[in-house]
Structures are given as structure tokens and as C-alpha cells.
N, C-alpha and C positions, 0 to 999 in steps of 0.2 A: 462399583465402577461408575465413575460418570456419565450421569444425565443430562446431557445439556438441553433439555425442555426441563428442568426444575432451575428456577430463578436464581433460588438459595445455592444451588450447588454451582449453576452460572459462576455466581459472584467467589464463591471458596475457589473455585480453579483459575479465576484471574482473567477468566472472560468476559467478564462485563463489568462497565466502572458503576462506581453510587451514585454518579452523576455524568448521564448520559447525556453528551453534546452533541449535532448537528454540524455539516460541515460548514453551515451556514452562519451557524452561531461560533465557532470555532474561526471561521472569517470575518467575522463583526467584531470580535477581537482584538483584531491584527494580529494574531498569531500567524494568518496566510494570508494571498490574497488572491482574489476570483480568477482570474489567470491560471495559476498554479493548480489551484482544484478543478478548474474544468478540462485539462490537460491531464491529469489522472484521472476522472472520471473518465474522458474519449478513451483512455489506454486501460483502463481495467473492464471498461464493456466490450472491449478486444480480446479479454483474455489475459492479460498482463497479470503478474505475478507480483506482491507486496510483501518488504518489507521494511517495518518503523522499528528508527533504531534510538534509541534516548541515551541517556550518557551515562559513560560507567562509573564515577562517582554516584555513589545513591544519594537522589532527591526525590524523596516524596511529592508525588504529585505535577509530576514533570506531563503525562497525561498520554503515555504510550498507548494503555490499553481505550482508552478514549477518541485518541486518533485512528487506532484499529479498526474501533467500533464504527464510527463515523463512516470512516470510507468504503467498509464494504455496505454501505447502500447501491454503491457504483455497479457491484457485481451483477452482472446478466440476470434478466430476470428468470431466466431457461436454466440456472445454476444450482445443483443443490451443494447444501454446507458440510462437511464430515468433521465434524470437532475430533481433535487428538488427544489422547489420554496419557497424555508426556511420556516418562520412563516406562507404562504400562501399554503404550499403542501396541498391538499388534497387526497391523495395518488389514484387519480384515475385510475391513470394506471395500479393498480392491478385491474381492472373491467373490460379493454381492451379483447375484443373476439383474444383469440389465444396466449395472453400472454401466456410466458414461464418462470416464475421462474426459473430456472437452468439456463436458459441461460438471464440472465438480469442481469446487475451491476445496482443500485440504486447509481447516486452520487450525494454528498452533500457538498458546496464549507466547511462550517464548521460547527461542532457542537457548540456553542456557544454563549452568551445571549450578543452579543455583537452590532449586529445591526437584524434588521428586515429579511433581504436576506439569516441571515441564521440560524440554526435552535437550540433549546432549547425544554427543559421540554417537557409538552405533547408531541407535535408536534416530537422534537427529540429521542423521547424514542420507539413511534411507527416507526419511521424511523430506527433506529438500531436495533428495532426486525419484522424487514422484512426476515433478516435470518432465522427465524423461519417458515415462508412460502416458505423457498428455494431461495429466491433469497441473492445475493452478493451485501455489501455496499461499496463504498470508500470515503471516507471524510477525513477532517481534522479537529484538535483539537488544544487548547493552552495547554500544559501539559511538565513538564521539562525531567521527569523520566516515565517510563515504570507503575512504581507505582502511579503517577500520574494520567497517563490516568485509570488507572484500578478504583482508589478515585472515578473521574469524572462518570465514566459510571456507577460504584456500588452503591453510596453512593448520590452524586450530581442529576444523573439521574434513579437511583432506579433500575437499572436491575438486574436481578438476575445472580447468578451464571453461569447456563445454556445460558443464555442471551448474557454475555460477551464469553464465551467459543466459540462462534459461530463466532466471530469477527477476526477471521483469526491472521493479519499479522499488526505490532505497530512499525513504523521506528520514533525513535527521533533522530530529526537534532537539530543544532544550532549554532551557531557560538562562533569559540575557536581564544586563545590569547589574546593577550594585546597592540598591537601596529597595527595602521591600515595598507594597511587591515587586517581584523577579516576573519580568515579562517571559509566555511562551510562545517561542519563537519557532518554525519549519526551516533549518536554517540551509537546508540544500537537499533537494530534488533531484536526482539522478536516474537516469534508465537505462540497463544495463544491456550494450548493444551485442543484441544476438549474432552477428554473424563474426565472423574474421576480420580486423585492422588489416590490409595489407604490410603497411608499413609496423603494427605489431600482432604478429601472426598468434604471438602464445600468451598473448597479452590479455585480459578482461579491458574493455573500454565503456568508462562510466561517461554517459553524455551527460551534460549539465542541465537539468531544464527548467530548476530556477535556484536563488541563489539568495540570503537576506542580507541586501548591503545595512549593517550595525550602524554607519556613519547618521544617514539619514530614514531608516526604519524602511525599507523600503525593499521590490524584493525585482530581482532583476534576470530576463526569460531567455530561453532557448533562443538562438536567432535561426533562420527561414532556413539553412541549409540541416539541422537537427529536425529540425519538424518535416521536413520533407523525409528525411529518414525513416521517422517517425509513420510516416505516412504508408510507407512501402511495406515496416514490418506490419502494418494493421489493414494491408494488402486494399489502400486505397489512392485515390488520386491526390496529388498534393489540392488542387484544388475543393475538393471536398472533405480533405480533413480540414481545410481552414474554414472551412465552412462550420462543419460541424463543431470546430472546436471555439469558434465567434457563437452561435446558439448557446453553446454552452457557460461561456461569461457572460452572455447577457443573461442568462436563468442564474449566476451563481449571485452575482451583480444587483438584481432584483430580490433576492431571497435572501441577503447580507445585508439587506438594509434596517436602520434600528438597531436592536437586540438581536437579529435572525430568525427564520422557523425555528420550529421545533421539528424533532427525527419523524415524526410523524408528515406535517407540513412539506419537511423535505421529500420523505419517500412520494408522496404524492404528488410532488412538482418533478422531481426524477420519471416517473410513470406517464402523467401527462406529455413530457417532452417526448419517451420515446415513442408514446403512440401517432404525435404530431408528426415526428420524422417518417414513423410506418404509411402514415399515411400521403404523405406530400416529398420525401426524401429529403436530405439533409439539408 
């Protein structure tokens, strides 16, 4: 059965890439830009739920499991991780004496009926409504568009409404151009609004909260009445998630410069900021 504290076996199940990026470094890039990452970071130190969906033509090296990687730096440092054993989870670890739902991420290298290691149907349906017990998923998907992934989990894997609403935070990457190399690009950010549209009651509503205009490389945000939303589900003041989330591109801002940290560099400029905000507030 899988070990995830053995490195070798890490990498066999698809949880870890051979070349481990930084968000930082993955922003120095251009593949994203500060903005966009400190706006998932504010929303996954909330709790927010992740997932990276890359594109269903296969392209090697498109950098799914690398963006995975990267971002859960973001997750609460009070969080522990329960790696998934795809077609073989038997979700025991919700039976574990002391478990804490609230503070658990359930990851899962992918939703997908593509090999054994990782997970479909049954098996991935109860996996994605783990939220519904409190706890937080992060996985990845094969999906082009935002609408895509939303087909996959409503339609493909049957969940309801209420089901996907719980599912947080939907980054599609993939690679742009026509001449190699093939730029990787974050090409839309969305976050999946937890409560009721009035106006669509049975609807799932993906807010946009960043988006890559192709024309000129460039990537364009949430405006003020989203993030105030935004603000309410992470049950704070719009004024101080702008706050928090201005600290936050200025740290991504800073550590994107050059080449970027490294995941090391990063985790310890992550660490640093929260203990700065523990101590003085946001």
C-alpha cells in the first residue's frame, strides 16, 4: 500500500513531480502572476478547496502535478495531509481517534479513470464529498475549461449542486502558442460560490478571479464586488481581506524576482508572513 513518507513511492503514484517548482519560481515564469497567487493563497489559508485541471489532450509536461505541489504550501499550517490510495482508498482515516475534519486536506494525485492509482466513480465521488464532513480536498483533473471541470463532477461523477459548491478553488493551466517552446500558462481562476445565485437557484456559479488575456500575455482580476464576496465566505471584512490580500502580492512580488525562491525559501517566507500578521494583524 502506499507510503507517502517514501519519496520513491511519492513519485510512482504521481504525487510528486522530478522537478519541484515554487510558486515563486512558477511566477517568475509568467506562467501566473502575483496577484492571482496571493489570492489563492488568502483563500486556501481559509480553508478553500483545490482543484488543477490541465487539458484533456495529453501533453507531457503541461505541469499539473507541479502546480499541485506548489500550492499546497498555502495550506494552514494547523492542517495535516491524508494522501489517497485512488481505486484502493478506503477512507479510513475518517475513523482515526482525534481526527479533525477542519483541519485536514484529503489529497488525491487525480480524479480520473485513467490508471488504478487514481481515482473515479464510486471511489471519487465519495472522495469529493468529504467536504461535506468538513474536511478540504486538493486534487487534479483532465478538463480544458472551468465548464469542463464543473460537466466532469456534475454529470460524469453525479454530484449534486451543493456537492460541487463546496469545492473551493478550479485553476486551468495549459500550454499556449505555436512554436516551441509552448508557454505554461494559468489560463482561468475561478472560485466556486458556495451559496445560492438568486437569480440561479440550481445553478453552480464560477466567479472569475483571474483570467489570461493571450492577446497581450497578461492576466486580468476579480473586480471589488467578487472579492468582497470573497471576503464574507472567509467570514472577514472587506476591508481587511484587502489588506491581507495587498501583503500578500507584495510578499509574492518580492520573492518572484529574478529566477524566484526556491520551495524551501518560499515555505519560510509563507511562515514569516503569518507569524508577522499573528503578531501585529493583517
Amino acid at each position: 500500500m502506499f507510503d507517502p513518507r517514501d519519496p520513491r513511492e511519492r513519485l510512482w503514484w504521481h504525487y510528486d513531480s522530478r522537478r519541484p517548482l515554487s510558486l515563486a519560481q512558477i511566477t517568475a515564469m509568467g506562467c501566473v502572476d502575483a496577484q492571482t497567487v496571493a489570492l489563492i493563497w488568502l483563500l486556501m489559508e481559509h480553508g478553500a478547496s483545490l482543484t488543477v485541471a490541465g487539458p484533456t489532450d495529453p501533453q507531457p509536461g503541461v505541469g499539473k502535478t507541479t502546480t499541485l505541489n506548489a500550492l499546497l504550501q498555502f495550506v494552514p499550517d494547523d492542517s495535516a495531509l491524508a494522501y489517497m490510495s485512488g481505486m484502493y482508498e478506503d477512507f479510513a482515516f475518517t475513523q482515526l481517534p482525534g481526527i479533525e475534519p477542519e483541519h485536514t486536506y484529503a489529497l488525491c494525485n487525480e480524479v480520473s479513470d485513467h490508471l488504478p492509482i487514481y481515482m473515479w466513480g464510486r471511489v471519487a465521488r465519495r472522495y469529493l464529498n468529504l467536504t461535506a464532513d468538513g474536511y478540504h480536498i486538493a486534487t487534479s483533473v483532465h478538463a480544458d475549461t472551468i465548464d469542463d471541470v464543473l460537466y466532469m463532477y456534475q454529470h460524469d461523477l453525479r454530484l449534486t449542486v451543493d456537492d460541487v459548491r463546496r469545492l473551493g478553488l478550479v485553476v486551468n493551466i495549459g500550454l499556449a502558442g505555436h512554436v516551441y517552446p509552448l508557454r505554461r500558462r494559468w489560463l482561468t481562476t475561478h472560485f466556486l460560490q458556495a451559496h445560492p445565485d438568486p437569480r440561479q437557484p440550481d445553478s453552480v456559479v464560477p466567479l472569475p478571479l483571474s483570467l489570461w488575456n493571450e492577446f497581450d500575455d497578461t492576466f486580468e482580476h476579480a473586480d471589488q464586488p467578487i472579492l468582497d464576496d470573497l471576503a464574507a465566505w472567509a467570514c472577514m471584512t472587506p476591508d481587511a481581506f484587502d489588506k491581507a490580500l495587498k501583503l500578500r502580492i507584495d510578499c509574492m512580488e518580492e520573492l518572484a524576482q529574478g529566477s524566484g525562491v526556491d520551495m524551501r525559501q518560499m515555505y519560510n517566507a509563507i511562515r514569516q508572513l503569518r507569524r508577522r500578521e499573528k503578531k501585529t494583524g493583517p
